[in-house]
DSSP file (Angstrom, degrees, kcal/mol; ACC not computed):
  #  RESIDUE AA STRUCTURE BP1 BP2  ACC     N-H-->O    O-->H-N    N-H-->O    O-->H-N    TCO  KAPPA ALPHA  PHI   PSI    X-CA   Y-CA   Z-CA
    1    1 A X              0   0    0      0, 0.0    33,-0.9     0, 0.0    66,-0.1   0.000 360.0 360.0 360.0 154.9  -19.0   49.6   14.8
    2    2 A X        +     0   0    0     31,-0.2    34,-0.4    61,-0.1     2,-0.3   0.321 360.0  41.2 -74.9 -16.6  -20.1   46.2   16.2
    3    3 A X  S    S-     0   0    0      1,-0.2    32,-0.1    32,-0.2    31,-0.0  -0.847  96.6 -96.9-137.7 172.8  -23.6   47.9   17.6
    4    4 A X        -     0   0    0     -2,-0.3    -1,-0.2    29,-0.1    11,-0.0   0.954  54.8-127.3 -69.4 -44.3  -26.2   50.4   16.4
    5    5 A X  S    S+     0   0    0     -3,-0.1     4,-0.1     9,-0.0    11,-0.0   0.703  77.2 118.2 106.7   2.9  -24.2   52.5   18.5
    6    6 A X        +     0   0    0      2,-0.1     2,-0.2     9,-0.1     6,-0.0   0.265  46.2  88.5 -87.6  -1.1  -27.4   53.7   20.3
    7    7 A X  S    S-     0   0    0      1,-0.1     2,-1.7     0, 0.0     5,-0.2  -0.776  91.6 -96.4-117.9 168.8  -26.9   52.6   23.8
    8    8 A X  S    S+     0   0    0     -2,-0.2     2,-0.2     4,-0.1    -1,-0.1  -0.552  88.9  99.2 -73.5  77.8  -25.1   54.5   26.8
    9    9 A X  S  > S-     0   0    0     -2,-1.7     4,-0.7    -4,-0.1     5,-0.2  -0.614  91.5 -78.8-150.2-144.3  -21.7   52.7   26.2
   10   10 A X  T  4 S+     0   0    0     -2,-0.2     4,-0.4     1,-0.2    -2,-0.1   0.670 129.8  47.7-111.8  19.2  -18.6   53.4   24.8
   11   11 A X  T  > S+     0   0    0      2,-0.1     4,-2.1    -4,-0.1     5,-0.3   0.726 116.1  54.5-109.8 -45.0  -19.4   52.7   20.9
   12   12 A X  H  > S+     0   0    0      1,-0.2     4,-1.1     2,-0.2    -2,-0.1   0.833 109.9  46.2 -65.7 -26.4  -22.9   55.3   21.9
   13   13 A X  H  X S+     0   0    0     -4,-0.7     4,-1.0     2,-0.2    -1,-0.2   0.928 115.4  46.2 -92.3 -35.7  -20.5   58.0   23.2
   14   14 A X  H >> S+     0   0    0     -4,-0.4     3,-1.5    -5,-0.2     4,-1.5   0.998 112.0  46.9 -33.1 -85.6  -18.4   57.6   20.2
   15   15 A X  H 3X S+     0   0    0     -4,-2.1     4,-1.1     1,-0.2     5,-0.3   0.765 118.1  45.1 -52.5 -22.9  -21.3   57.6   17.6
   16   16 A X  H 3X S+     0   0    0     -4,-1.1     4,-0.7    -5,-0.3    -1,-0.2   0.631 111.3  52.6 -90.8  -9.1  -22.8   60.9   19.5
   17   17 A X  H <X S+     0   0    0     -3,-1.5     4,-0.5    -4,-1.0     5,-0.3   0.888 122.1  34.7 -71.9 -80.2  -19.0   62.7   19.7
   18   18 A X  H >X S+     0   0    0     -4,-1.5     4,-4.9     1,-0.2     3,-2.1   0.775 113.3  56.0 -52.6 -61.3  -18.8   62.0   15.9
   19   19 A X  H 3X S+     0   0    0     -4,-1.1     4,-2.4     1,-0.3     5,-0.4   0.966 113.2  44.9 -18.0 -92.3  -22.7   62.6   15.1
   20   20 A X  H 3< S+     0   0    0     -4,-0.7    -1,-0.3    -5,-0.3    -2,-0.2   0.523 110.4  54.4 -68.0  22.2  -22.3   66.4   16.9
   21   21 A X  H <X S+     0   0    0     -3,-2.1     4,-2.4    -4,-0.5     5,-0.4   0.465 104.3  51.6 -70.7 -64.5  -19.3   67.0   15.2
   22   22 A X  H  <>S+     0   0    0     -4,-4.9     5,-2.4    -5,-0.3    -2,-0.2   0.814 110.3  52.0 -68.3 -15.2  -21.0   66.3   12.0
   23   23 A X  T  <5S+     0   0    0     -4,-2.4    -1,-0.3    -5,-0.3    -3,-0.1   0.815 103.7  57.4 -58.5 -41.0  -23.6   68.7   12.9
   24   24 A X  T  45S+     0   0    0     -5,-0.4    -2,-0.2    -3,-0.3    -1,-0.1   0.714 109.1  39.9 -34.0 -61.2  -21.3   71.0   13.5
   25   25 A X  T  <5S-     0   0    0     -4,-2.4    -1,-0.2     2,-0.1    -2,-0.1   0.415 111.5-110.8 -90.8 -20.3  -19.7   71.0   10.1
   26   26 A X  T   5S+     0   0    0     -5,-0.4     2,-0.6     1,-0.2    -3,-0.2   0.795  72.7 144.6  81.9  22.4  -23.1   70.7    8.3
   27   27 A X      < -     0   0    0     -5,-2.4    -1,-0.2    -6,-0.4    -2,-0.1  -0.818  53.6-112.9-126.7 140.4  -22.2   67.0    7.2
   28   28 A X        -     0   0    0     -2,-0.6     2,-0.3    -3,-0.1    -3,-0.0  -0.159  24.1-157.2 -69.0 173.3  -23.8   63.9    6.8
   29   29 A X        -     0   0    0      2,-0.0     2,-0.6    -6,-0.0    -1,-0.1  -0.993   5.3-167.7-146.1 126.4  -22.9   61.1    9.0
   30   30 A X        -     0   0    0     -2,-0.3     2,-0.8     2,-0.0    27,-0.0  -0.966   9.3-158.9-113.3 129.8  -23.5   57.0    7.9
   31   31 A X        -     0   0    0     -2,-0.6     2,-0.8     2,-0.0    -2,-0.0  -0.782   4.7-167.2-103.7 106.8  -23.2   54.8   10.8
   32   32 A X        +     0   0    0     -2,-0.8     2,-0.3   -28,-0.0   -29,-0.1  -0.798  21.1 167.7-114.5 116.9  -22.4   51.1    9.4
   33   33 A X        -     0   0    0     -2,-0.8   -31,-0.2   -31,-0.1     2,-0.1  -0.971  14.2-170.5-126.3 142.5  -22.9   48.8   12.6
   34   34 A X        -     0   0    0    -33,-0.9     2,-0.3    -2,-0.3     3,-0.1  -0.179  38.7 -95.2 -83.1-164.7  -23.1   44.7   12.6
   35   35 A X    >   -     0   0    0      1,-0.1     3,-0.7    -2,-0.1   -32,-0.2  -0.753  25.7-143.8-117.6 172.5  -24.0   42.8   15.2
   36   36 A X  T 3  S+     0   0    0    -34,-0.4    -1,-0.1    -2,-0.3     2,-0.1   0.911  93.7  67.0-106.0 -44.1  -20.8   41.2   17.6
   37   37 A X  T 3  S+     0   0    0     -3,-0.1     2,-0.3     0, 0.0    -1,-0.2   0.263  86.2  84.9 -70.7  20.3  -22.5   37.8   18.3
   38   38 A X  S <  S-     0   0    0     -3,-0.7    -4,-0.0    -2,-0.1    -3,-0.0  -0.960  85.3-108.5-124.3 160.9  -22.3   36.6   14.7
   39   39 A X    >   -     0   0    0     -2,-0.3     3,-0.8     1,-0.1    32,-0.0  -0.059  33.4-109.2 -64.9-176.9  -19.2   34.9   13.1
   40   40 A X  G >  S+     0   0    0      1,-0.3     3,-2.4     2,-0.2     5,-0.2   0.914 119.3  61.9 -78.6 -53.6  -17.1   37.0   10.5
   41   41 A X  G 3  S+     0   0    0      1,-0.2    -1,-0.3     3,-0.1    -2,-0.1   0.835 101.7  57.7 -46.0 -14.1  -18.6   34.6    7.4
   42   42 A X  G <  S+     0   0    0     -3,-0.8     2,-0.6     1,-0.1    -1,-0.2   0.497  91.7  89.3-117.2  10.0  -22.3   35.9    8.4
   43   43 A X    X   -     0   0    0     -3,-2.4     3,-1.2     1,-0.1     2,-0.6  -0.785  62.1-145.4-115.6 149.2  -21.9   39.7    8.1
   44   44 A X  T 3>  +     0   0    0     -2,-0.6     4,-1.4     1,-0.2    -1,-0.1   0.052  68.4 105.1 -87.5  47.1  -22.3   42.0    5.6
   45   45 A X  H 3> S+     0   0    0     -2,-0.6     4,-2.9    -5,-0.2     5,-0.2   0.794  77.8  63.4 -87.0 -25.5  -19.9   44.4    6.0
   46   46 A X  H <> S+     0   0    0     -3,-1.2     4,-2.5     2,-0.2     3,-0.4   0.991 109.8  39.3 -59.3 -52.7  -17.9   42.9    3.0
   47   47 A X  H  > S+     0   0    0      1,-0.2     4,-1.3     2,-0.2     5,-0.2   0.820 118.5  52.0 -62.8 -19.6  -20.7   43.7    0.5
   48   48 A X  H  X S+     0   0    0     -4,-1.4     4,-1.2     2,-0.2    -1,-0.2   0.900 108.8  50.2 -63.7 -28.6  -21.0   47.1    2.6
   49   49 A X  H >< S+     0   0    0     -4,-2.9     3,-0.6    -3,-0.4    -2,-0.2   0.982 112.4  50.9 -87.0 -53.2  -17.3   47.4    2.1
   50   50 A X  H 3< S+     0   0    0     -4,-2.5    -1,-0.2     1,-0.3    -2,-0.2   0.720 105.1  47.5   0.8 -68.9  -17.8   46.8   -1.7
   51   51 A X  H 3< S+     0   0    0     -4,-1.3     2,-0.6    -5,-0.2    -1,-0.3   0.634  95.5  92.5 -91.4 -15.4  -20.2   49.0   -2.6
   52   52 A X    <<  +     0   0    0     -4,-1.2    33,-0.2    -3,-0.6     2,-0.1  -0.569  45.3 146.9 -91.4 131.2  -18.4   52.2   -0.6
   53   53 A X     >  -     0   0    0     -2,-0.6     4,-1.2    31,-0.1    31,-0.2  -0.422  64.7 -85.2-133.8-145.5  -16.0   54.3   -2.5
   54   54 A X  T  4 S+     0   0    0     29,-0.4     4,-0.1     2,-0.2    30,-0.1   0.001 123.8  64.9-126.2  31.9  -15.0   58.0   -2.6
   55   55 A X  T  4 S+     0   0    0      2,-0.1    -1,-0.2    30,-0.0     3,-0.1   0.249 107.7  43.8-106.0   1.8  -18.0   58.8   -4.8
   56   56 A X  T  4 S+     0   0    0      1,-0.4     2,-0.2     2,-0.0    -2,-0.2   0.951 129.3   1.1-111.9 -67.1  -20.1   57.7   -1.9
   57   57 A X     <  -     0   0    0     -4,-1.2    -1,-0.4     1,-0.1     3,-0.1  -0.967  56.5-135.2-162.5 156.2  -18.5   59.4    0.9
   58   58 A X  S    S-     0   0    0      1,-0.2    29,-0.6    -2,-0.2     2,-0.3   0.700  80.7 -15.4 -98.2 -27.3  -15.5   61.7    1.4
   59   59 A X  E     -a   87   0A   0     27,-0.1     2,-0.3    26,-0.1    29,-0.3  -0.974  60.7-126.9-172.5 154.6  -13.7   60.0    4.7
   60   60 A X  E     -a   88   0A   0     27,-1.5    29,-1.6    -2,-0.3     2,-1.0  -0.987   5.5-149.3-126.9 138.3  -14.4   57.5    7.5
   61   61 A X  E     -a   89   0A   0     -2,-0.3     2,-0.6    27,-0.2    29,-0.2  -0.818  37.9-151.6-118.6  89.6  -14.1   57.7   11.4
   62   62 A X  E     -a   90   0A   0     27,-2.0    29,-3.3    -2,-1.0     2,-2.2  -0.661  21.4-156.7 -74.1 116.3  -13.2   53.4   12.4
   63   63 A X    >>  +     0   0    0     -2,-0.6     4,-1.6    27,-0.2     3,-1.2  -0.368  29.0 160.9 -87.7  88.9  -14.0   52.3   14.9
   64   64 A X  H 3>  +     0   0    0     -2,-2.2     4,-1.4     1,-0.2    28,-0.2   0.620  64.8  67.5 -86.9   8.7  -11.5   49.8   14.6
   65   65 A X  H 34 S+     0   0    0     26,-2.6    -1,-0.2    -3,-0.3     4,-0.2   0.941 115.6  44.1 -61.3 -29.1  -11.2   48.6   18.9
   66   66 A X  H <4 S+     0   0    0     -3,-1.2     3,-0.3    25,-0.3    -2,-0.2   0.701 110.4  48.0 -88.1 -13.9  -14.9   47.3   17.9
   67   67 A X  H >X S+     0   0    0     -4,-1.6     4,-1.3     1,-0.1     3,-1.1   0.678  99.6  62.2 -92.6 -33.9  -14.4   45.9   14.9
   68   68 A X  T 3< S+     0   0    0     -4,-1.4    -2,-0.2     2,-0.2    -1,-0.1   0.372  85.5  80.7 -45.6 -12.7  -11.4   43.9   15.7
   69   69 A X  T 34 S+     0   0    0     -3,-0.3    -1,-0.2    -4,-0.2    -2,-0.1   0.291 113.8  18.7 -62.6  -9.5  -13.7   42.1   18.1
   70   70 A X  T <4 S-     0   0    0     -3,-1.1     2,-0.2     1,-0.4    -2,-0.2   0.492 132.7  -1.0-141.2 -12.7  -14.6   40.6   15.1
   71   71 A X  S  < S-     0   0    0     -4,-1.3     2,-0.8   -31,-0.1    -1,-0.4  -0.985  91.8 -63.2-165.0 173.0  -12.5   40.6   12.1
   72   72 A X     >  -     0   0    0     -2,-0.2     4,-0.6     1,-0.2     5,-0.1  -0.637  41.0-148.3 -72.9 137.8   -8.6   42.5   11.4
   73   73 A X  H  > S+     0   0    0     -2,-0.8     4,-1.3     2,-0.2     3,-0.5   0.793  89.3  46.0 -62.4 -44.6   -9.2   45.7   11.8
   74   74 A X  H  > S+     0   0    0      2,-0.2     4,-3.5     1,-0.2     5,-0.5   0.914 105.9  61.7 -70.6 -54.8   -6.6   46.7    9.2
   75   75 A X  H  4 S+     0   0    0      1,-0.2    -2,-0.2     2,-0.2    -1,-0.2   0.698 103.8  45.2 -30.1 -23.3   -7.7   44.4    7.1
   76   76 A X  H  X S+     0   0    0     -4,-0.6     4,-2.1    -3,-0.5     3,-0.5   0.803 112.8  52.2 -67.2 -73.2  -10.7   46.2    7.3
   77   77 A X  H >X S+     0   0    0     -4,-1.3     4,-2.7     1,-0.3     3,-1.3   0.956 110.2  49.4 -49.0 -55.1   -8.6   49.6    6.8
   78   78 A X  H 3X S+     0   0    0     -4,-3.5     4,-0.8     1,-0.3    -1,-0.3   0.682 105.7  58.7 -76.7 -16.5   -6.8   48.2    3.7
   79   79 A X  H 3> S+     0   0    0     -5,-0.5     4,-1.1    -3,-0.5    -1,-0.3   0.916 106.6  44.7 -51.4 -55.7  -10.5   47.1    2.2
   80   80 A X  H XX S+     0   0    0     -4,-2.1     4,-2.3    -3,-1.3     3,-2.3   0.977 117.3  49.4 -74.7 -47.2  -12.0   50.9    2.2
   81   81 A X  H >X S+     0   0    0     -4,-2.7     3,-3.0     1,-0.3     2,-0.6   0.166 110.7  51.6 -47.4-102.9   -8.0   52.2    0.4
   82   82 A X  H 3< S+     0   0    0     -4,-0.8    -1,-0.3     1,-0.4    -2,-0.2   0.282 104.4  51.9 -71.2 -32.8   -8.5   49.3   -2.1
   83   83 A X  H << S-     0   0    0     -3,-2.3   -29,-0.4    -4,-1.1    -1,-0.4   0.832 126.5-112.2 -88.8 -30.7  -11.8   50.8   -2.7
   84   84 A X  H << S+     0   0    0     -3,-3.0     2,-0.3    -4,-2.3    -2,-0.2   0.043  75.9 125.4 137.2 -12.2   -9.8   54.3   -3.2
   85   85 A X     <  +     0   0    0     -4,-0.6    -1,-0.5    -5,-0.3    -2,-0.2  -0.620  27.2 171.6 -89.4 143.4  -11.0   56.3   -0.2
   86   86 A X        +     0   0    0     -2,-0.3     2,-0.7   -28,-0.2    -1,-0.2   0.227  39.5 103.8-134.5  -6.9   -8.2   57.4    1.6
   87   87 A X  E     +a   59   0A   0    -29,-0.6   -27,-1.5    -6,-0.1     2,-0.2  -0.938  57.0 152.0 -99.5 128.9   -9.6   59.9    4.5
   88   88 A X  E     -a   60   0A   0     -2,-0.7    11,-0.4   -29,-0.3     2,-0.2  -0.964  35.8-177.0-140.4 111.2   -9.3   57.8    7.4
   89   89 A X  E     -a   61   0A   0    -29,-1.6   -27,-2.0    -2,-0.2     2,-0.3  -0.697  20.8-139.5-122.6-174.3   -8.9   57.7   10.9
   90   90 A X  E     -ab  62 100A   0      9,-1.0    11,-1.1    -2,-0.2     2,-0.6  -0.998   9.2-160.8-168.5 102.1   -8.6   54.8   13.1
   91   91 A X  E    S- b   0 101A   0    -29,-3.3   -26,-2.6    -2,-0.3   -25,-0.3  -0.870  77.8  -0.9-107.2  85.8  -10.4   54.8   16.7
   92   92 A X  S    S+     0   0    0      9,-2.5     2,-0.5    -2,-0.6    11,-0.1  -0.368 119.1  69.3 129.0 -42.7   -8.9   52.0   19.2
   93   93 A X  S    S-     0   0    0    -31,-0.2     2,-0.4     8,-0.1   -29,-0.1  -0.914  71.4-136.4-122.1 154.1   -6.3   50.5   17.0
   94   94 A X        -     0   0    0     -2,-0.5     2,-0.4     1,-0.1   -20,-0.1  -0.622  30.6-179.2 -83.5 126.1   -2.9   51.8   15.6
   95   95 A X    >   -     0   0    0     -2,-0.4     3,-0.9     3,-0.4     2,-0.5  -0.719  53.3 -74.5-121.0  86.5   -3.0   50.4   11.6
   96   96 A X  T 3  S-     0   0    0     -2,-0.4    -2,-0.0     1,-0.3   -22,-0.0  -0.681 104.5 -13.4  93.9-112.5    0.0   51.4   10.1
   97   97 A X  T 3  S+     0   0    0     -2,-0.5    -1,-0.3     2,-0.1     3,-0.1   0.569  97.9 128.1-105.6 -26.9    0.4   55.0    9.2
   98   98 A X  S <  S-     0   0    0     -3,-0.9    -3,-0.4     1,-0.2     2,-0.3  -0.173  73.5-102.4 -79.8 137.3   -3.1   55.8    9.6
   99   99 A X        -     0   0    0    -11,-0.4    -9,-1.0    -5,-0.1     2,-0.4  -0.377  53.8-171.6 -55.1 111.7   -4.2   58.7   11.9
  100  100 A X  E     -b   90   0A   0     -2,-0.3     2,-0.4   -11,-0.2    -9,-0.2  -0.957  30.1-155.2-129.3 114.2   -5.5   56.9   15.6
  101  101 A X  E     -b   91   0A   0    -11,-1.1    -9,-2.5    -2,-0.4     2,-0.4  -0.646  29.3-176.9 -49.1 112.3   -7.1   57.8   18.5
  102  102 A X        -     0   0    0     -2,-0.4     2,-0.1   -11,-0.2    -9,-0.1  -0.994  26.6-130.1-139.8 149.5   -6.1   55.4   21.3
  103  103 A X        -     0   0    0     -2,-0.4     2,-1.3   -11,-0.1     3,-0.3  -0.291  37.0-116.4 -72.5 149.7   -7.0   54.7   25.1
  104  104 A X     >  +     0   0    0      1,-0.2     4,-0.8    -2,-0.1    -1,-0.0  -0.792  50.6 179.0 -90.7 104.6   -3.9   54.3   27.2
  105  105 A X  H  >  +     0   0    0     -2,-1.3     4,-1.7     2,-0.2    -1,-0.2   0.912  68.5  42.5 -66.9 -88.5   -5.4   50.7   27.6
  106  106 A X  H  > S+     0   0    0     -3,-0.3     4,-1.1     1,-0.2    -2,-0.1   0.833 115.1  42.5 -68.4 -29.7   -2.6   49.5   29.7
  107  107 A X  H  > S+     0   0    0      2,-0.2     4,-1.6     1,-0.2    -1,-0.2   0.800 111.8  54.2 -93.8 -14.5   -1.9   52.2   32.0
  108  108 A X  H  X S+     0   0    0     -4,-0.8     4,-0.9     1,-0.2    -2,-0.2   0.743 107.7  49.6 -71.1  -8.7   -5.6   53.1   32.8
  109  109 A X  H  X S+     0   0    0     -4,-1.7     4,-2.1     2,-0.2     5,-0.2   0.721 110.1  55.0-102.1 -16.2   -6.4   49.4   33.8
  110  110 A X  H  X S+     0   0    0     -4,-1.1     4,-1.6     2,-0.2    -2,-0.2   0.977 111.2  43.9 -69.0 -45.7   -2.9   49.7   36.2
  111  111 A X  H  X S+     0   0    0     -4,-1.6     4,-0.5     1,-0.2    -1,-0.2   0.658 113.0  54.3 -83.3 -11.5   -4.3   52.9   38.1
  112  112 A X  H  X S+     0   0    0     -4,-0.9     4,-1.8     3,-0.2     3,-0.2   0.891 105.6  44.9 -37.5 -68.9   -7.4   51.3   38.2
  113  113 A X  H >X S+     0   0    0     -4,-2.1     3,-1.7     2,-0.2     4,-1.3   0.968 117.0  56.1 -45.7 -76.4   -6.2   48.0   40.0
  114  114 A X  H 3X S+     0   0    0     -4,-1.6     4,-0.7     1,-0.4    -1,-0.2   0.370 105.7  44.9  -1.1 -58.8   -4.2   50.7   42.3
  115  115 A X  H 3X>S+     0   0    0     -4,-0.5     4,-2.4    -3,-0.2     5,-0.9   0.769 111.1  54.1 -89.9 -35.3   -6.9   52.5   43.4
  116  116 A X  H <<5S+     0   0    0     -4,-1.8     6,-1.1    -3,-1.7    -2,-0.3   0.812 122.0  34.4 -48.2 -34.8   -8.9   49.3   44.0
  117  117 A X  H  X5S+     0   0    0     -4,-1.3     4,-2.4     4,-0.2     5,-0.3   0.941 127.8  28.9 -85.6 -46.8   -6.1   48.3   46.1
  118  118 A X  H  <5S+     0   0    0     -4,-0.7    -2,-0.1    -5,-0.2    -3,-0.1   0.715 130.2  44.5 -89.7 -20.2   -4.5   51.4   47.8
  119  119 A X  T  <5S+     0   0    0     -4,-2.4    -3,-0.2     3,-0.0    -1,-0.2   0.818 127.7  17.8 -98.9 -56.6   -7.9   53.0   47.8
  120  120 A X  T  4<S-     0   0    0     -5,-0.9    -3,-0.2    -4,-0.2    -2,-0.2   0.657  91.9-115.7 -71.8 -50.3  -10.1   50.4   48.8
  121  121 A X     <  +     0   0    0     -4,-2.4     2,-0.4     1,-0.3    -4,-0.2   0.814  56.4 153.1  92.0  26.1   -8.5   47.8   50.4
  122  122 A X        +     0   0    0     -6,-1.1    -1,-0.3    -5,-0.3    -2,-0.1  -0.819   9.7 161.3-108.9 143.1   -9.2   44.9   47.8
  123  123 A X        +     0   0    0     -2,-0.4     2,-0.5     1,-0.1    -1,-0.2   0.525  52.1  71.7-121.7 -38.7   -7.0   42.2   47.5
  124  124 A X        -     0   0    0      2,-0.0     2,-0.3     0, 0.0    -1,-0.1  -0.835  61.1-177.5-123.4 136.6   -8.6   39.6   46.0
  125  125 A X        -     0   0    0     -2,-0.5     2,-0.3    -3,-0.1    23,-0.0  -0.745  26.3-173.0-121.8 143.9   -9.4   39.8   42.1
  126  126 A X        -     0   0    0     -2,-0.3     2,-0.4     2,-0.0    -2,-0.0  -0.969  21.6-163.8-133.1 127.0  -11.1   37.9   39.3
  127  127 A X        -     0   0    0     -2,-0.3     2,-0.4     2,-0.0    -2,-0.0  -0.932   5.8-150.1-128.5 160.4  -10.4   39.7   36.2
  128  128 A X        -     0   0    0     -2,-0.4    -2,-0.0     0, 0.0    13,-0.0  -0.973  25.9-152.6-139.9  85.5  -13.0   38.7   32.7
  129  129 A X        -     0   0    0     -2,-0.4     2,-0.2     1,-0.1     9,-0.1  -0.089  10.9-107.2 -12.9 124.9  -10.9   39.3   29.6
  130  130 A X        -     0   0    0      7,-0.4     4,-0.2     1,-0.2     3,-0.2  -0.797  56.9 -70.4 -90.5 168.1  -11.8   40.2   26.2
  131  131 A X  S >  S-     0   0    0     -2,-0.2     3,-0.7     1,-0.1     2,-0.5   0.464  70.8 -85.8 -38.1 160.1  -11.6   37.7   23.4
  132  132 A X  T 3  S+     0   0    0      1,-0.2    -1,-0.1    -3,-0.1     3,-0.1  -0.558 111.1  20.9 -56.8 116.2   -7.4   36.7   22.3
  133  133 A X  T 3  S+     0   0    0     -2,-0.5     2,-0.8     1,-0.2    -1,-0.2   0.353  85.9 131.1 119.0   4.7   -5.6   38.3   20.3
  134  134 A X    X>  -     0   0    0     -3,-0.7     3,-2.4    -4,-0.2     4,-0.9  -0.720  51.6-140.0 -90.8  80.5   -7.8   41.7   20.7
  135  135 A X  T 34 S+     0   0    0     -2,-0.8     4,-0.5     1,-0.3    -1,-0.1   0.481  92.8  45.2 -47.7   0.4   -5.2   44.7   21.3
  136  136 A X  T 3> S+     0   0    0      2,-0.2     4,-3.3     3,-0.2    -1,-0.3   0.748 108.7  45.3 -90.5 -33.0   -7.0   46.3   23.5
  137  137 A X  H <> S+     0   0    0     -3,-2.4     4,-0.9     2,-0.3    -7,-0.4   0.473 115.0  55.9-108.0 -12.1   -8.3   43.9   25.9
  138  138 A X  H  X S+     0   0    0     -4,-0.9     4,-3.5     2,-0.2     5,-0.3   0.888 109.1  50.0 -78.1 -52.6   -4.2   42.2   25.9
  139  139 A X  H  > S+     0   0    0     -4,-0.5     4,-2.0    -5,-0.2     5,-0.3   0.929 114.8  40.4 -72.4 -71.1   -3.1   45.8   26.8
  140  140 A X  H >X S+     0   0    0     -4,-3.3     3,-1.0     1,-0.2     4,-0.9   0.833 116.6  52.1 -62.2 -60.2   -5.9   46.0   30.0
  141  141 A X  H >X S+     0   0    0     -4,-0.9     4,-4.9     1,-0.3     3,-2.1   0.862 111.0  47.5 -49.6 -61.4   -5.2   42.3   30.8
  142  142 A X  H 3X S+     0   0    0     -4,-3.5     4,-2.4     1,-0.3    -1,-0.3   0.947 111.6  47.2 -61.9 -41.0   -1.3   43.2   31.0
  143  143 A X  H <X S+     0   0    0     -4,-2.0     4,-0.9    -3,-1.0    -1,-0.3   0.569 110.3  54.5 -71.0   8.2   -1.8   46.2   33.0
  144  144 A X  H <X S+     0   0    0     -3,-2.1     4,-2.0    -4,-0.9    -2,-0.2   0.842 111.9  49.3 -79.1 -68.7   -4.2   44.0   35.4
  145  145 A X  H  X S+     0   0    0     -4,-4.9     4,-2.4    -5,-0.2    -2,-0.2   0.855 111.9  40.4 -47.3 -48.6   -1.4   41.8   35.6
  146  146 A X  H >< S+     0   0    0     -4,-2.4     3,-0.7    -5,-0.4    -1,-0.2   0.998 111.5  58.3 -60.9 -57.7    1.6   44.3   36.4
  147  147 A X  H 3< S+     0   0    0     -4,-0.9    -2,-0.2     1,-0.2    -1,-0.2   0.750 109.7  44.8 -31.2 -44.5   -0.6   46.1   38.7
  148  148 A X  H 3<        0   0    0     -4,-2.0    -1,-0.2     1,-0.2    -2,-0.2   0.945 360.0 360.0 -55.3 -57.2   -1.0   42.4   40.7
  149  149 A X    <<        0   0    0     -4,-2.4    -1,-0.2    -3,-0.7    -2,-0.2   0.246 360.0 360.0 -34.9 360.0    2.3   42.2   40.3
């Protein structure tokens, strides 16, 4: 994650789905969060990434929409296999073969626009990206855009 993962948002409803799950199961849970406002060179998620193997812990839940806010996110993925652990799932973006949980991105930000429009009566729109290259935040932008359309 990008945040402790503590606040009422969507990386806190994440870390508390997984969290009571892992109660659940009886299993321990490690949360490794940076912070989003520093560049990729000033965090330590590379020596975190380092030091974790599959003596350490048995499988990892990415969140990789939040983590692509900062670095590749498969790149990332391809870090922890190098490192040998190999249960993995993949929360926000699709990396390869790996099992992912994804938002429908682009068609929830079209029924959004939709209902602002057809619901509402709104016409006129200023829509606030997230950063380039960021699949997630391309996909809502492009359904913003069709929706306009």
């Amino acid at each position: 994650m990008n945040s402790e993962g503590l606040r009422d948002d969507y990386q806190g409803g994440l870390r508390r789905g997984v969290e009571q799950a892992c109660i659940e199961y009886d299993a321990d849970l490690w949360v490794i969060a940076v912070r989003a406002d520093q560049k990729p060179r000033d965090f330590a998620i590379d020596r975190l990434l380092d030091i974790l193997g599959p003596e350490r812990i048995d499988g990892v839940v990415a969140a990789t929409g939040c983590i692509a806010s900062w670095t590749s996110a498969c790149r990332t993925i391809e870090r922890l296999k190098e490192r040998g652990i190999t249960s993995i799932c993949s929360v926000g973006h699709v990396c390869g073969e790996l099992p992912t949980m994804v938002v429908d991105n682009l068609g929830g930000m079209a029924t959004l626009v939709d209902h602002l429009i057809e619901e509402h009566g709104r016409r006129r729109f200023v829509y606030i990206a997230g950063p380039a290259g960021h699949e997630e935040a391309e996909l809502r932008l492009q359904g913003a855009t069709d929706s306009l359309a």
